[in-house]
C-alpha positions as CSV (number, residue, x, y, z in Angstrom):
1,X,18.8,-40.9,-148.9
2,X,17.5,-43.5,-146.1
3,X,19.0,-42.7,-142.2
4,X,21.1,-45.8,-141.7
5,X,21.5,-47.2,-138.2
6,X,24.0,-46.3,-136.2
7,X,25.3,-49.8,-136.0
8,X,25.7,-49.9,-139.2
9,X,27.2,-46.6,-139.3
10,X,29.9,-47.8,-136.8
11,X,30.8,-51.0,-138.5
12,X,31.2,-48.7,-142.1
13,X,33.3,-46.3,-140.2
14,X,35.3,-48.4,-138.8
15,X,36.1,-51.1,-141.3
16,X,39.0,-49.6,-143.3
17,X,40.5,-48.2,-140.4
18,X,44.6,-49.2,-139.7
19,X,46.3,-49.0,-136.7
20,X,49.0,-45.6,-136.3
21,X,52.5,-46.5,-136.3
22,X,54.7,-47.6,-133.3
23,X,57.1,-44.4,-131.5
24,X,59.4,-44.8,-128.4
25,X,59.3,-42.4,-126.0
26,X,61.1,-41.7,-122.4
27,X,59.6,-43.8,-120.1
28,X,59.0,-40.0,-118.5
29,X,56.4,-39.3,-121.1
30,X,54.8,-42.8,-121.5
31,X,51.9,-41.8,-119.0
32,X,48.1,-42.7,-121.1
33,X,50.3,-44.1,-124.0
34,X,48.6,-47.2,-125.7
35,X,51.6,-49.9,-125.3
36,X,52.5,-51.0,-129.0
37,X,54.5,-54.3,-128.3
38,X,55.0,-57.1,-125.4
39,X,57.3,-55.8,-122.8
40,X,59.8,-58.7,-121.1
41,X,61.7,-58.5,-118.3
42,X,65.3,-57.3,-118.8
43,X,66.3,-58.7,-114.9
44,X,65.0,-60.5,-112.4
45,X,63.6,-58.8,-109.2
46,X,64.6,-58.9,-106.6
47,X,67.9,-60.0,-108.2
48,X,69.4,-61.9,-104.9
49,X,67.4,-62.8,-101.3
50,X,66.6,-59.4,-99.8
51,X,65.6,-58.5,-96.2
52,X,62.1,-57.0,-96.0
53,X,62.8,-56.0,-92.4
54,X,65.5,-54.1,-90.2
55,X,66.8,-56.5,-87.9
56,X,69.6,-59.3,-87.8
57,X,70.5,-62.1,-90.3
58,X,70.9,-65.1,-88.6
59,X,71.0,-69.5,-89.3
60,X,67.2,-70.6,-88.0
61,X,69.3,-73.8,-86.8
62,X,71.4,-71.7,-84.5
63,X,67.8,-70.7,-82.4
64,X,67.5,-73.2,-79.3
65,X,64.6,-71.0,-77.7
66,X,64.5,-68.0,-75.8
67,X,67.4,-66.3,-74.5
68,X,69.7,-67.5,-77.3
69,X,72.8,-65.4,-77.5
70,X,74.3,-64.5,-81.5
71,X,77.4,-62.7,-81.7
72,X,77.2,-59.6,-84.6
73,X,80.2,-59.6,-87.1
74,X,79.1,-57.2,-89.0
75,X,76.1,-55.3,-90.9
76,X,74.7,-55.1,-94.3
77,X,72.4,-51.7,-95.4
78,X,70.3,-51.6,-98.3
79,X,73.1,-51.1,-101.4
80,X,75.9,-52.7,-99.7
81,X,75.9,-56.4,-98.8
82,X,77.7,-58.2,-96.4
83,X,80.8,-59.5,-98.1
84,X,81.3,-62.6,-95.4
85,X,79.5,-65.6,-94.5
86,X,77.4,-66.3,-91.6
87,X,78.6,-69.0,-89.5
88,X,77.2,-71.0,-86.3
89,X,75.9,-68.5,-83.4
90,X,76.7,-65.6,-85.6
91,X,74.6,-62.5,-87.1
92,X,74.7,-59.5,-89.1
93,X,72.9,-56.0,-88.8
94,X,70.7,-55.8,-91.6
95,X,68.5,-53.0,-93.1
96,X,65.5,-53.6,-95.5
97,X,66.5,-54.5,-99.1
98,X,69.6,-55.1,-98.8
99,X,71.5,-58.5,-99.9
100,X,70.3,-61.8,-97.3
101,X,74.4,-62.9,-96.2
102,X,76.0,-66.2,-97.0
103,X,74.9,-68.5,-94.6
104,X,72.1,-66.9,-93.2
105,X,68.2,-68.1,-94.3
106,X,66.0,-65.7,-91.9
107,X,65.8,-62.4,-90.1
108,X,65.2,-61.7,-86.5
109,X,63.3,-58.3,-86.7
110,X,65.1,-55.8,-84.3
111,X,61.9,-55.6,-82.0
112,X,62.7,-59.2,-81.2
113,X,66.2,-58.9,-79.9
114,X,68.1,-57.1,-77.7
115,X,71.7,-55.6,-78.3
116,X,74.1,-55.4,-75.9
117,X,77.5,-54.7,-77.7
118,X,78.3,-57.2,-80.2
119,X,76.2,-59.5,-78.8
120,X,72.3,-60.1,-79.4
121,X,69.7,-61.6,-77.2
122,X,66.9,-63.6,-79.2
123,X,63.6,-62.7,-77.7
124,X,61.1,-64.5,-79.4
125,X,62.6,-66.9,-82.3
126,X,61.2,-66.2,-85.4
127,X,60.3,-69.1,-88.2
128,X,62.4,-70.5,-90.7
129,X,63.2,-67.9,-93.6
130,X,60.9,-65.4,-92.2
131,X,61.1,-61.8,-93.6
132,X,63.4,-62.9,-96.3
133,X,62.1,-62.3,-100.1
134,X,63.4,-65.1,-102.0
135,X,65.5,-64.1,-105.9
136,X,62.7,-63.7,-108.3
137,X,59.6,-63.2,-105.7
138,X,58.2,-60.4,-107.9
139,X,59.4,-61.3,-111.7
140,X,62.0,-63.6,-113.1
141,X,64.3,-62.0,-116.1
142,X,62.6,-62.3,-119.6
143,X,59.0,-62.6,-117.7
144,X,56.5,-60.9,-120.5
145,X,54.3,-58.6,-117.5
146,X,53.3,-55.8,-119.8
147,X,51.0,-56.8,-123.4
148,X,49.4,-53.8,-125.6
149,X,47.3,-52.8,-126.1
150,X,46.9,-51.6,-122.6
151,X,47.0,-48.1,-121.6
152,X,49.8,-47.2,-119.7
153,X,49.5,-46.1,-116.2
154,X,51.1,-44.7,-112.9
155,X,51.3,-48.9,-112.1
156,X,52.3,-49.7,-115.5
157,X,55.1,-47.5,-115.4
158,X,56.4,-48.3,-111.7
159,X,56.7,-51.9,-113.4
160,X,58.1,-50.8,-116.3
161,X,60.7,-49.0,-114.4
162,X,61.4,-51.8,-112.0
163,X,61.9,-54.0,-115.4
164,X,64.8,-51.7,-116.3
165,X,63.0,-49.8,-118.8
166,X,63.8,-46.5,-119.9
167,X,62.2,-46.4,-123.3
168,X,59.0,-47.6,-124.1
169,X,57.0,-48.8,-127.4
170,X,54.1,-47.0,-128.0
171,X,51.4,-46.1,-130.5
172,X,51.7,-42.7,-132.0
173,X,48.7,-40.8,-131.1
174,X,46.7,-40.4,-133.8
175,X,46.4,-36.5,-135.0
176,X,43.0,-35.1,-135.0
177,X,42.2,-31.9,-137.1
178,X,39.4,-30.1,-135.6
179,X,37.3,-27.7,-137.2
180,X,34.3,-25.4,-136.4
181,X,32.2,-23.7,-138.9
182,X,30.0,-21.1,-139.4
183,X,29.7,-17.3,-139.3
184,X,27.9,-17.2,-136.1
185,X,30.7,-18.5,-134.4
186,X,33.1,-16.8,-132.2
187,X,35.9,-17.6,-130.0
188,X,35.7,-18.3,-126.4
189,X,36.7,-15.1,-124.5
190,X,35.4,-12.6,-127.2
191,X,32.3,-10.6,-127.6
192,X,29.8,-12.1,-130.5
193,X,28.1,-10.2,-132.8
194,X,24.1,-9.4,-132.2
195,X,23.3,-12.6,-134.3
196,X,26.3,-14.3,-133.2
197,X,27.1,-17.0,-130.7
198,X,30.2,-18.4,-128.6
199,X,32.0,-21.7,-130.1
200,X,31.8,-24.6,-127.9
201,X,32.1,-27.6,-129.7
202,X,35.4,-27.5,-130.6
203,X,36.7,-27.4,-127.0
204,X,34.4,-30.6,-126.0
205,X,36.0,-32.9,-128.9
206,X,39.5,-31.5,-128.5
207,X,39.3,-32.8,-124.5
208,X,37.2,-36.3,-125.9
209,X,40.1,-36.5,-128.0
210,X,43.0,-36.2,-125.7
211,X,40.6,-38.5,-123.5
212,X,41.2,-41.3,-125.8
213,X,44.7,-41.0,-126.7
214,X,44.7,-38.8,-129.5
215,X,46.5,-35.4,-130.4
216,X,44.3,-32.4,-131.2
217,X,44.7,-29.7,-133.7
218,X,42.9,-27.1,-133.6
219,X,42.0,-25.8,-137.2
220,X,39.9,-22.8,-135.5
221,X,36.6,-21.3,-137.0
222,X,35.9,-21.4,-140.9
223,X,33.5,-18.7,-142.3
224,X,30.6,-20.3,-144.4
225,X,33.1,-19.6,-147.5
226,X,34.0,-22.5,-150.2
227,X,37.2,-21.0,-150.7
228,X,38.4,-20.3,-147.0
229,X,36.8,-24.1,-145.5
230,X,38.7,-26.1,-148.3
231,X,41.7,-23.7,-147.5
232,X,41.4,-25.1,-143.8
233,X,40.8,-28.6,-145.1
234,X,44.3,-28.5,-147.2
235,X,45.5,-27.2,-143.3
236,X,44.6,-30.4,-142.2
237,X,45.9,-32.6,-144.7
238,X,49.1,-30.7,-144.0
239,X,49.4,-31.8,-140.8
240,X,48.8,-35.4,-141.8
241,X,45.8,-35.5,-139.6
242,X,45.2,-39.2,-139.4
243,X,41.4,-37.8,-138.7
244,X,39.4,-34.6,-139.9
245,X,36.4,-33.6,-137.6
246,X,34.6,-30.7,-139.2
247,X,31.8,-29.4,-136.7
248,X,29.0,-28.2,-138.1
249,X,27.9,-27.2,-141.9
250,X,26.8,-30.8,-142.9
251,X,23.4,-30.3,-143.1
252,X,20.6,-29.7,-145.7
253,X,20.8,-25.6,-145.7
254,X,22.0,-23.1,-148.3
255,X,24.9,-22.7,-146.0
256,X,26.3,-25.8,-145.3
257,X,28.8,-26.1,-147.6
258,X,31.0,-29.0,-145.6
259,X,30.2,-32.0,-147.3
260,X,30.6,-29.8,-150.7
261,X,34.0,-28.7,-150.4
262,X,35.1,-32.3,-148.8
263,X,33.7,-33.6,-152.0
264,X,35.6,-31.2,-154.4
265,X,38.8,-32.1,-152.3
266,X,38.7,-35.7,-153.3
267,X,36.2,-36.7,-150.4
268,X,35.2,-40.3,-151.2
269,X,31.6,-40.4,-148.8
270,X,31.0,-43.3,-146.8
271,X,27.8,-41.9,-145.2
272,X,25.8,-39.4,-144.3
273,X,22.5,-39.0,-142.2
274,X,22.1,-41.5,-139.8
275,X,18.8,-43.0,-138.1
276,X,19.8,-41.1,-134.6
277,X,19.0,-38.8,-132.2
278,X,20.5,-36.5,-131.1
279,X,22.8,-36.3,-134.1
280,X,21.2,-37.1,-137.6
281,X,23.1,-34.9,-139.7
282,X,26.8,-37.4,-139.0
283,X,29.3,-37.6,-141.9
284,X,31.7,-39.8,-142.6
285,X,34.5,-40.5,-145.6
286,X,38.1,-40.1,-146.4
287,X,40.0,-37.5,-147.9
288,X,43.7,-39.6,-149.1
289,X,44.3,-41.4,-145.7
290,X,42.7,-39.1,-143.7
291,X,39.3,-40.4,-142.1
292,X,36.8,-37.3,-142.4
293,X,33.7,-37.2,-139.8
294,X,31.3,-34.5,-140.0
295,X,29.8,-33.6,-136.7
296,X,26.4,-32.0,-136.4
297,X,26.6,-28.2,-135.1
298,X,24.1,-28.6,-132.5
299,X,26.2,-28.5,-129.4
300,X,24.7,-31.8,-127.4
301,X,24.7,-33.7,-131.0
302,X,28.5,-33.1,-131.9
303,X,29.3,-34.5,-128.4
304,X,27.1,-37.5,-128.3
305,X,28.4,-38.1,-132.0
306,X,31.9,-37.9,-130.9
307,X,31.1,-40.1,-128.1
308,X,29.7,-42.9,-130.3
309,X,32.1,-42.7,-133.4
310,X,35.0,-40.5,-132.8
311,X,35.8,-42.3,-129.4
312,X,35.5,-45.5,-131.0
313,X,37.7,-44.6,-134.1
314,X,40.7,-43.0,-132.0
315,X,40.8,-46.6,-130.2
316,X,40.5,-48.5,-133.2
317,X,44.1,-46.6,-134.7
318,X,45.4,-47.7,-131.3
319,X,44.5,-50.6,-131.5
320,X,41.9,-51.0,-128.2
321,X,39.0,-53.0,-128.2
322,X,36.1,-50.1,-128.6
323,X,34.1,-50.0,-125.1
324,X,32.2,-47.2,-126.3
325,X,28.6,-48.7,-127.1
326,X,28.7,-51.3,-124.4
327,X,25.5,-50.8,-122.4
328,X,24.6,-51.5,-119.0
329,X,21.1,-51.8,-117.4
330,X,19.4,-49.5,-115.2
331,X,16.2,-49.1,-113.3
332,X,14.1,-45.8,-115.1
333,X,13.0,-43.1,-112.7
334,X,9.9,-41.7,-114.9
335,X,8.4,-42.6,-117.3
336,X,9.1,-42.0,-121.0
337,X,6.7,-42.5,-124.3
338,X,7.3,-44.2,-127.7
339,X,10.4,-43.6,-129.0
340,X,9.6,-43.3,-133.6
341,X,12.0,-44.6,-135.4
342,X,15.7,-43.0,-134.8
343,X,17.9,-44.5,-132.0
344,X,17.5,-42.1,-129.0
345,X,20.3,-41.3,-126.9
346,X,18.6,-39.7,-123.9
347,X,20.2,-37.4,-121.3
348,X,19.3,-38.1,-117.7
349,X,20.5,-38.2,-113.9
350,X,22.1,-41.7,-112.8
351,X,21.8,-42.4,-109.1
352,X,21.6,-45.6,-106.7
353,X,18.3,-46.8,-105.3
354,X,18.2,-48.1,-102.1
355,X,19.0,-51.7,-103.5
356,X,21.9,-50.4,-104.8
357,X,21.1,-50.5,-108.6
358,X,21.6,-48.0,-111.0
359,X,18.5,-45.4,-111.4
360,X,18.2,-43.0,-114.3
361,X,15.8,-40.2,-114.5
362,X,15.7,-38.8,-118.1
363,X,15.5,-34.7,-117.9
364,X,11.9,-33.9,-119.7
365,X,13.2,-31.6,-122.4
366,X,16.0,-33.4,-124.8
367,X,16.9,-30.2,-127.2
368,X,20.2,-30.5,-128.4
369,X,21.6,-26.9,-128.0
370,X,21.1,-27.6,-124.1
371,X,24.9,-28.5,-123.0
372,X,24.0,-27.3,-119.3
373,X,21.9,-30.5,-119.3
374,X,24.6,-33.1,-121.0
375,X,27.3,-31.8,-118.2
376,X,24.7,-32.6,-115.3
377,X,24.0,-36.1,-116.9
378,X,25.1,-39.3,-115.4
379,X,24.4,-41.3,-118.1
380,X,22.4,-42.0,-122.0
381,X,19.1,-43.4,-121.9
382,X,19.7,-45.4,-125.1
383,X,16.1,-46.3,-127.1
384,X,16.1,-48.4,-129.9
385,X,13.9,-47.2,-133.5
386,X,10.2,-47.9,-132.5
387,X,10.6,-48.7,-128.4
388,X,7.7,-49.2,-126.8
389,X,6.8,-46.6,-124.1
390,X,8.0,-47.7,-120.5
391,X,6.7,-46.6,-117.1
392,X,8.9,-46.1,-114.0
393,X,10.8,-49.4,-112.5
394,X,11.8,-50.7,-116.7
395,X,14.8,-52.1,-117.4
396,X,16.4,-49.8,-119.6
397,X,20.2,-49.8,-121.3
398,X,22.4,-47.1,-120.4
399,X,25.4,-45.6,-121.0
400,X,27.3,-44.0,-118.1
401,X,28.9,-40.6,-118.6
């Protein structure tokens, strides 16, 4: 079977893919939720003139200059209005946010007046309507502010709030069935075997996956045994995983029985083997209306994998655009020789040169076991099939880390 390109790859992956259904949560747990419908305005805000300044409310007409007296009838803090009217050389306390008084059309800040009594001294006049925020300065009611599919945050939710919003419509995080494999696996946190080694990959796509949106389920480790892996697979399909990510066992070897048992599950195979690197040994298909993906086991491959088709398949069933795969250019710090004919996804250092551009120094050994070397990159060196080599200063497509 030919490696396909990892374009290619994408697009297959992704082209049957539908978007999860819609949930409404507290507004309280709506924090990194992918908004599923418009959000309008259920008031206007602020719902009635407002002060934006302790001082007096007062008729700009009534100001002749300095040393213009106003008599105070009353006062007005924030959540309880002044229930008269302002007439000629008149004014009323007033407190910030609370309810501009009949009459009145701008607020003398307290540093510019003096009380004495009931009676006020204007020290400097203000101008007409100053500090007074006008009915509807921030939204007007039925104002659409929010649109999906935008990932809420701490502003999103402030507004939200403000709109009178205590439940929002969100997109149900799609549920992501991970599971290692292999007998040379253990749990972090226990002691391997001689010939055994400590599981890592499962706790890098369980965080990528939370990262995006998604809900992780951890299937745990599966001995290289038919009948206990296709038992864990039926696991996931009992959780309605909306994805399966096996890790590992999708290779070429006697023992990697993943793609096997997938396949006497009911796996229908979309691909497998793809013209990359790090990451050849990628697997995609679909088990019912589960999407399947088949991560190498190589540590730095199942992570660069994820990164370039699990990322972009959780924002597909939430219906973002996928950013993953959009490059930016950077200035290359060494140089680097022909690339043969798999897309190379090289780890290096990112930094600013003293022009302020992007620089990226690619580490000099690549293997993909190394995971100390993917958490001090900055960024992917990305090298199409066949690139030329390139000396130090090249223009070379990155992405950032």
């Amino acid at each position: 079977m030919s490696l396909m390109p990892v374009a290619e790859a994408l697009q297959k992956l992704l082209s049957d893919v539908t978007r999860t259904d819609v949930e409404h949560v507290p507004l309280a747990e709506a924090n990194g939720r992918i908004l599923a419908a418009p959000l309008a305005s259920t008031r206007t805000q602020p719902p009635f003139p407002a002060s934006a300044m302790d001082g007096y409310a007062i008729r700009h007409q009534d100001l002749a200059g300095k040393a213009t007296k106003l008599d105070v009838i009353g006062e007005a803090p924030a959540g309880h209005g002044f229930s008269g009217t302002v007439a000629a050389g008149q004014a009323v306390r007033i407190f910030t946010g609370a309810p501009v008084p009949a009459g009145a059309d701008t607020i003398l800040i307290q540093e510019d007046a003096r009380r004495d009594g009931d009676t006020i001294t204007v020290l400097e006049a203000p101008r007409s309507g100053a500090f007074v925020r006008p009915a509807g300065l921030d939204f007007a009611k039925g104002a659409v502010l929010l649109e999906p599919p935008l990932k809420l945050s701490y502003r999103h939710l402030a507004l939200a709030a403000a709109m009178n919003h205590a439940v929002l419509p969100v997109r149900k995080r799609p549920k992501v069935a991970i599971l290692a494999t292999g007998d040379e696996l253990v749990r972090p946190g226990t002691e391997p075997g001689p010939d055994q080694i400590i599981a890592s990959n499962h706790a890098g796509i369980a965080a990528m996956v939370e990262d995006c949106g998604g809900e992780p389920v951890d299937l745990g480790i599966s001995p290289d045994d038919p009948v206990t892996l296709a038992g864990h697979v039926r696991d996931a399909l009992t959780a309605k995983a909306d994805i399966l990510v096996t890790l590992g066992g999708a290779s070429v070897g006697d023992h990697d029985l993943v793609q096997e048992v997938l396949g006497k599950e009911g796996m229908d195979l979309a691909f497998w083997r793809i013209a990359m690197r790090p990451g050849k040994p990628l697997m995609a298909g679909r088990l019912g209306t589960t999407k399947v993906l088949g991560l190498p086991g190589n540590p730095v491959s199942s992570l660069v994998c994820g990164l370039l088709f699990l990322k972009p398949l959780i924002h597909r069933m939430l219906g973002q655009p996928e950013a993953t795969g959009r490059s930016q250019s950077a200035v290359l710090g060494a140089s680097l020789p022909e690339n043969d004919r798999r897309q190379d996804y090289v780890r290096a250092t990112l930094s600013e040169d003293e022009d302020g551009r992007l620089r990226v120094t690619p580490f000099g050994r690549q293997d993909s076991s190394m995971l100390n070397l993917l958490a001090s990159s900055g960024a992917l060196i990305i090298r199409a099939p066949h690139a030329p080599a390139l000396e130090a200063g090249a223009d070379v497509p990155i992405l950032v880390l």
